[in-house]
C-alpha positions as CSV (number, residue, x, y, z in Angstrom):
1,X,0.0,0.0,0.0
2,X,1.3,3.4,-0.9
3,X,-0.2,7.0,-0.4
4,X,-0.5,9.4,-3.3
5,X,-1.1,12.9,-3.6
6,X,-2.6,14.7,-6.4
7,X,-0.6,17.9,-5.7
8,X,-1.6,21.0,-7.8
9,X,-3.0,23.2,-5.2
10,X,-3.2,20.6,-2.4
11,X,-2.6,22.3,0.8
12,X,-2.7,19.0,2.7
13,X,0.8,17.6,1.5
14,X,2.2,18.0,5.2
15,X,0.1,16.2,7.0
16,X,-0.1,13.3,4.2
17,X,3.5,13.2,4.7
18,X,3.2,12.7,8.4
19,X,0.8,10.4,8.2
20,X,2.7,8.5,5.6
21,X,6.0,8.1,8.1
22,X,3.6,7.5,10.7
23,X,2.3,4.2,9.6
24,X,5.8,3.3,7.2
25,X,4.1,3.8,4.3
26,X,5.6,5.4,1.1
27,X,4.1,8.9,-0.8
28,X,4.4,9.7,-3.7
29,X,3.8,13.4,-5.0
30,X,1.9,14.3,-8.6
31,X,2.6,17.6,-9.7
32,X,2.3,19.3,-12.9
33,X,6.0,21.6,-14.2
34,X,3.9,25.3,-12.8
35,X,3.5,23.3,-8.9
36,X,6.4,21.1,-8.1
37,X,6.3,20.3,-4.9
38,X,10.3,18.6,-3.4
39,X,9.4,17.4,0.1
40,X,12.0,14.8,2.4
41,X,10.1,11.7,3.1
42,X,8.2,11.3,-0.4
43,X,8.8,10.3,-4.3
44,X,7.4,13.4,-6.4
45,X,6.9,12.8,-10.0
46,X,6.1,15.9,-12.4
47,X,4.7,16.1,-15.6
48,X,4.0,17.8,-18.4
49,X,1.3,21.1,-18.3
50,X,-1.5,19.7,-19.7
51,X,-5.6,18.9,-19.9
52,X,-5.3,16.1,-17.0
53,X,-2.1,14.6,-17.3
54,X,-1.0,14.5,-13.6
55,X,-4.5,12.6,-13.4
56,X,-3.9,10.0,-16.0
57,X,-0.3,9.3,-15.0
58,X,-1.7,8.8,-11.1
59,X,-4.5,6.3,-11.9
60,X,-1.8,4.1,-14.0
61,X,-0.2,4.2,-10.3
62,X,-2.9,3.6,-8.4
63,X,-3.2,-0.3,-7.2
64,X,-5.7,-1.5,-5.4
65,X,-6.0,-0.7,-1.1
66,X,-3.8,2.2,-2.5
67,X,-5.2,5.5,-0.9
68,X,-5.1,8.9,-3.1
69,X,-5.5,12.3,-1.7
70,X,-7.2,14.5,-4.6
71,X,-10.5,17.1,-4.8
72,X,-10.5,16.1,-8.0
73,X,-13.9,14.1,-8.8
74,X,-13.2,12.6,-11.9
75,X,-9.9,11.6,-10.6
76,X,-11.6,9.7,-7.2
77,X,-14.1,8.1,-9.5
78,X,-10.7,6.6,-11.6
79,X,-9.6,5.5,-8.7
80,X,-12.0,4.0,-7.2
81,X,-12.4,1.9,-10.5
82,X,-9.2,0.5,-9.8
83,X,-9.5,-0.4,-6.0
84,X,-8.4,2.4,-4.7
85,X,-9.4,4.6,-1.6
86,X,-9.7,8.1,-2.6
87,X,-9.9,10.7,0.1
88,X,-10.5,14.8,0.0
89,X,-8.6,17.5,1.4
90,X,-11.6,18.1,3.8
91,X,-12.1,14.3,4.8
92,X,-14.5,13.0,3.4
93,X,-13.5,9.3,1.9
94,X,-14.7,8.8,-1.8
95,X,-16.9,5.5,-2.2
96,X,-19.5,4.3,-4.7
97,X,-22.2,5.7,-2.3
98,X,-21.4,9.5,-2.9
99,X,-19.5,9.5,-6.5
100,X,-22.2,9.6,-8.6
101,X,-23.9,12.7,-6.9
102,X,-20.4,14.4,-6.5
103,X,-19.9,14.1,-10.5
104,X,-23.4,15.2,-10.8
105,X,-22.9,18.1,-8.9
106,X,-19.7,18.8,-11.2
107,X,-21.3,18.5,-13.9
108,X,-24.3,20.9,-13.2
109,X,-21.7,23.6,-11.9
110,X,-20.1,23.1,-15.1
111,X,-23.1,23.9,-16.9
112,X,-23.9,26.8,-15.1
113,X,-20.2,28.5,-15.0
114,X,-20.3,28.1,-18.8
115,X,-23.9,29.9,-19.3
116,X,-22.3,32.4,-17.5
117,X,-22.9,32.0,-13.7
118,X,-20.7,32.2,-11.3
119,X,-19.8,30.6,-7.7
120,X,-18.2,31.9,-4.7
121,X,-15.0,30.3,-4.2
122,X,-14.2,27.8,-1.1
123,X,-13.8,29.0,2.2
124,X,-10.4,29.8,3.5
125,X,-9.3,26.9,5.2
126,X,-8.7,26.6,8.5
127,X,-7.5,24.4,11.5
128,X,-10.2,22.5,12.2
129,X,-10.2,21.9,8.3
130,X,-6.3,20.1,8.9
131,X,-8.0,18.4,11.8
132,X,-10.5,16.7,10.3
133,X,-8.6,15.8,7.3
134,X,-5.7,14.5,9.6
135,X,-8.2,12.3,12.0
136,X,-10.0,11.2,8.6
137,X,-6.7,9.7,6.9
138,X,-4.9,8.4,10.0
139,X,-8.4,6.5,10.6
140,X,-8.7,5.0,7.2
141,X,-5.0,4.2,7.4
142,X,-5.7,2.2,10.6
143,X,-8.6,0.6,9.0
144,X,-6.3,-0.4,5.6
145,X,-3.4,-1.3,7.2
146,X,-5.3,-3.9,9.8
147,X,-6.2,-5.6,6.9
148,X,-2.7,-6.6,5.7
């Protein structure tokens, strides 16, 4: 079992890391050329600038009991195709339960941004926001790693 991490604009790279050297497991970092992220204690792999390639090069990575840290929907639902444990940067895990309506929601923002609407932007995050994340991956790393 390894741990990636979709990395363009992930601001939860640290405490993936720590969880990573927590339970011995390897990371490996995805980034695209305009946000290479270099940390100690993790593999980062860059790739070209382009229309999802950091996303195709991390599902041909992706095994099975393999968890992934990503916002990206499309991504998770890749993932998941292949056995693997997709997790946001807020928490909340990626399973078949909640995919389909989280690529349904996508899909209707996409419609509206492009017949001109517009959507406020996340909030900023905070603390509790690491907390949660942090308490969310360490338990589903508990919960994969009891089953090896």
């Amino acid at each position: 079992m390894k741990i990636l991490i979709d990395a363009d604009a992930c601001p939860v790279v640290g405490l993936t890391l720590r969880a990573a050297a927590e339970f011995g497991l390897p990371c490996l970092i995805l980034c695209d050329t305009a946000h290479r992220i270099e940390r100690p204690g993790a593999q980062t792999l860059v790739f070209d600038r382009g229309a999802d390639s950091v996303d195709f090069a991390l599902v041909a990575r992706a095994d099975a009991g393999d968890v992934v840290v990503t916002q990206d929907y499309g991504l998770a639902a890749m993932c998941l195709s292949r056995g693997a444990v997709p997790i946001r940067q807020d928490g909340l895990i990626y399973d078949a339960d909640n995919i389909d309506a989280l690529l349904t929601l996508r899909a209707e923002a996409g419609r509206i941004r492009r017949g001109g609407g517009r959507f406020k932007g996340p909030p900023k995050r905070t603390a509790a926001d690491n907390a949660s994340f942090g308490a969310s991956l360490c338990a589903l790393l508990e919960k994969l790693t009891a089953r090896t």
